[in-house]
N, C-alpha and C positions, 0 to 999 in steps of 0.2 A: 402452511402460510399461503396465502394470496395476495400478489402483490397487482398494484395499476400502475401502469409505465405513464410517465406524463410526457416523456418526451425529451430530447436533446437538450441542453442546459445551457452548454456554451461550445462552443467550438473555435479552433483559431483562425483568422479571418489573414492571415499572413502579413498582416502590417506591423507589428512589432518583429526587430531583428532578434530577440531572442525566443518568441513563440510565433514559426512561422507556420509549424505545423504541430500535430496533437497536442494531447491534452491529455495525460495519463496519472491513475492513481489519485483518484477523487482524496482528500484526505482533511476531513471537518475541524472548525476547531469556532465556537461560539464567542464572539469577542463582547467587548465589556458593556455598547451602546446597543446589546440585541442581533447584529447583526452576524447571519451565516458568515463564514470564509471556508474557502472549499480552496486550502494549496494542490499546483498540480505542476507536475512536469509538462514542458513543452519542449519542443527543437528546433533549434536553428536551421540555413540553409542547407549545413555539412552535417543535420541529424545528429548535435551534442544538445543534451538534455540541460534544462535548467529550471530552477522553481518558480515559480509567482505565485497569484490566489487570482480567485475570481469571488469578488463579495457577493450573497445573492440573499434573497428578501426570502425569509423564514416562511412569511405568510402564503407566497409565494414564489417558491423555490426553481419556478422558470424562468424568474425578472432579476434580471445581471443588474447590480447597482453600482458597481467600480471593477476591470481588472488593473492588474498592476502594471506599471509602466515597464518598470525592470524587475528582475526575477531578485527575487528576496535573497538568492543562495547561487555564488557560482561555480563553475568547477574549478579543480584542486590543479596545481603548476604541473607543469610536463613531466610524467614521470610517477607520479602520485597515485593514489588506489582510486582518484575519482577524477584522473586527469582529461575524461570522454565523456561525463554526464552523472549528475548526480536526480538523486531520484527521492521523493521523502514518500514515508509510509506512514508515519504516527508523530502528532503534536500534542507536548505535554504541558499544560501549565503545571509551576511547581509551585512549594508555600508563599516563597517569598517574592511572587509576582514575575519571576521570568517564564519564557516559555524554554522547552526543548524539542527541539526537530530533531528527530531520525530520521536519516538519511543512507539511501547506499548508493555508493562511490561504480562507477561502470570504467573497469578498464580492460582495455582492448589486450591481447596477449597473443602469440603463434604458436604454440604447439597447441593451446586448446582455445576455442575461440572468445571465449571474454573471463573476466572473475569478477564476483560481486560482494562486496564486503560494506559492513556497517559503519556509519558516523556520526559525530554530534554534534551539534549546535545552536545555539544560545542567543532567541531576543529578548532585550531589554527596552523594546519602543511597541510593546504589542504586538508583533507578529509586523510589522513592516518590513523589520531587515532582521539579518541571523548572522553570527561569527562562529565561524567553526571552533569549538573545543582546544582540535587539535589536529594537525595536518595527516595523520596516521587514522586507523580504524580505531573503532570503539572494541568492534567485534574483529581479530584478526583473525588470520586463520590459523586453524591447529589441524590436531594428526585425522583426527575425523571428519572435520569443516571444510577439507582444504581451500574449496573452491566458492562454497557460499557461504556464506553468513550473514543475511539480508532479509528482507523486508518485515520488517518489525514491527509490532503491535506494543506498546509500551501503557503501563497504569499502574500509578500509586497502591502501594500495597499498602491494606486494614493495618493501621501500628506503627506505619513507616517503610520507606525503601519503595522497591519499584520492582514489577513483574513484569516479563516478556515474552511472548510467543513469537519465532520470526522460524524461517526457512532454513534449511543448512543442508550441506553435503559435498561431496569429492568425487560424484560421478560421474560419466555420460554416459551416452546410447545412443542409438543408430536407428533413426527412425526414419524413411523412405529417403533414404540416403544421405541425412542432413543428422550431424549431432547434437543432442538437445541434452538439456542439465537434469540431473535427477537429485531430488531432494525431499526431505519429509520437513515436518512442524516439527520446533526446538521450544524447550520452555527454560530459563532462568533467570535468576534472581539476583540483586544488585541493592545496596545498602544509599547509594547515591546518585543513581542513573547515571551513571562515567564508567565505573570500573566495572568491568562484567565475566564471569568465569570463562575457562579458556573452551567448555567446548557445553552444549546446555544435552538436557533431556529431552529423550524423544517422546513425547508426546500421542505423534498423529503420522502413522506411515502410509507410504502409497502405495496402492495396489499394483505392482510392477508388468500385471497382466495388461493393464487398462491404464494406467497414468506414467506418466516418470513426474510429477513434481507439483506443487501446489503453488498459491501464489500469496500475495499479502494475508494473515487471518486479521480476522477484526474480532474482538470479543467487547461481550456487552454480556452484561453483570447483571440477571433478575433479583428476585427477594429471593430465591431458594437455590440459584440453578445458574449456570453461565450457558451463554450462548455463543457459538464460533461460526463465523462466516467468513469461506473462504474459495479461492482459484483452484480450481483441479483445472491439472495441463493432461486432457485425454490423447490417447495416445491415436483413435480411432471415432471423431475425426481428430488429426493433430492441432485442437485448439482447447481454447479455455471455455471451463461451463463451471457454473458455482454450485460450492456444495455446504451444508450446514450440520453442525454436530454440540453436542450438550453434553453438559456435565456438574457436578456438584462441585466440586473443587478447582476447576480449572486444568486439572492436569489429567484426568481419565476422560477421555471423551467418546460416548457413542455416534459413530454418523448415524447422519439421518438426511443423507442429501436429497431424497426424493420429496422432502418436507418443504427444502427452501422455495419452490415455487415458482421463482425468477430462471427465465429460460431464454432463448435464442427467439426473435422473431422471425416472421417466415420472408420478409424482408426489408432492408432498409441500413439501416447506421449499427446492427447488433445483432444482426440474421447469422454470421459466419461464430462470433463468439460473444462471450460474458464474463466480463471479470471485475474485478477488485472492489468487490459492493465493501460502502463504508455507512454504518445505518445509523439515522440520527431521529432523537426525538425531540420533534418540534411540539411544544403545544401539546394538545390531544393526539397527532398524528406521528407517525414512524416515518421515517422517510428512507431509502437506501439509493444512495450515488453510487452510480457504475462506471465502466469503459464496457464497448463493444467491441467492433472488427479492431485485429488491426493494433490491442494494446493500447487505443486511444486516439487513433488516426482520425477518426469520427466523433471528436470530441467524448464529453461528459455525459451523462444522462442521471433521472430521478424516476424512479418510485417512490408509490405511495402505499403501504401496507393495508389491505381491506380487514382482510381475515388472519387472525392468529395465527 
């Protein structure tokens, strides 16, 4: 693939009290009059995370047509599994006209430095506001997952139910003297996108020479063939660069990271890293929204797919 960078999308300009700074986790969702919405985490002054969207013009995907005043989604009461920031990955419209946002819940912890577990919730005004499910995780953690069970890719399965690919694991490591989380790709299956089994398939492992962890996948569905775009957290340099992998059925997958294309520039807003591509087809064109340095610190950014 070959991709054309068009450039920064949005980024937070610090006037809103709940997005005073980034803009992470581009996450698409095509509403009823045409219009793009790209939900995105942002943070406040104390860096707690909260959701909004930024509307943007299909035709042209560098032209902001509304953000949102207040963030759709807040965090969870003191004490709770999202009580420091909540963070969405994947919006589902379902049959009967609601939406579902996945979400993972950011709480802070002492013996190990944070935990990430999944949530869900439910708008009924098109994507304006969201009510949480349910105060607890969707995705809690079990004997294998302890510590993540997050960033989730969710989609209506062929027949009914619903498929997912998100991140999992119960590790750390010690990487130039800071501990970082190690996790591979989880696939499982759910009958009503609520209840979901306690621990999923692994899918997609990490090279533990060269990565400890991957970050949101995005899958996108061909006529013959699934496609996975996803975060690799390299270990050397210690940042995100993205990587792309294929498969027939969704659950064996070849990488093929030297395919995706999409790479670091030599400088600017995405020079240090690359992450969380969410790819959308507009029209004739492909589009893929990213974050750069920083998790997002540098806002949003679009490509434009040249070549296959």
């Amino acid at each position: 693939m070959k991709w054309r960078k068009l450039g920064v999308v949005w980024q937070a300009s610090g006037d809103l009290w709940w997005a005073r700074k980034y803009a992470t986790c581009p996450t698409p969702l095509w509403l009823k009059n045409g219009t793009l919405r790209i939900y995105i985490q942002c943070r406040d002054e104390y860096n707690v995370g909260r959701i909004g969207f930024v509307d943007i013009d299909p035709e042209n995907p560098l032209r902001v047509l509304r953000v949102s005043e207040s963030p759709v989604l807040d965090v969870g009461a003191p004490g709770s599994f999202d009580d420091n920031g909540v963070f969405q990955t994947s919006v589902v419209p379902t049959q009967d006209g609601r939406l579902f946002m996945y979400f993972v819940g950011f709480e802070l912890c002492h013996r190990i430095r944070y935990r990430l577990l999944t949530g869900l919730a439910v708008s009924y005004d098109d994507g304006e506001s969201f009510k949480k499910v349910k105060t607890t995780p969707i995705l809690e953690r079990s004997a294998t997952e302890m510590h993540f069970r997050c960033g989730p890719f969710v989609s209506p399965a062929v027949g009914g139910g619903y498929r997912m690919w998100y991140v999992a694991g119960g590790e750390w490591e010690e990487i130039d003297g800071k501990t970082m989380p190690v996790y591979d790709i989880r696939y499982a299956e759910s009958a009503d996108g609520i209840n979901w089994p306690e621990e999923g398939r692994v899918v997609l492992s990490v090279d533990r020479e060269k990565e400890h962890g991957f970050g949101r996948p995005y899958v996108v569905q061909r006529d013959n063939f699934y496609q996975l775009f996803y975060g690799i957290r390299k270990k050397i340099p210690c940042a995100y660069r993205m990587g792309y992998a294929e498969s027939s059925d969704g659950l064996h997958w070849v990488r093929k990271d030297a395919e995706m294309g999409l790479d670091v520039s030599d400088q600017g807003w995405d020079s240090d890293a690359i992450e969380y591509a969410a790819i959308v087809k507009a029209g004739n064109r492909t589009l893929c929204f990213y974050n750069g340095n920083d998790f997002g610190a540098t806002g949003f950014g679009v490509a434009m797919l040249e070549v296959e």
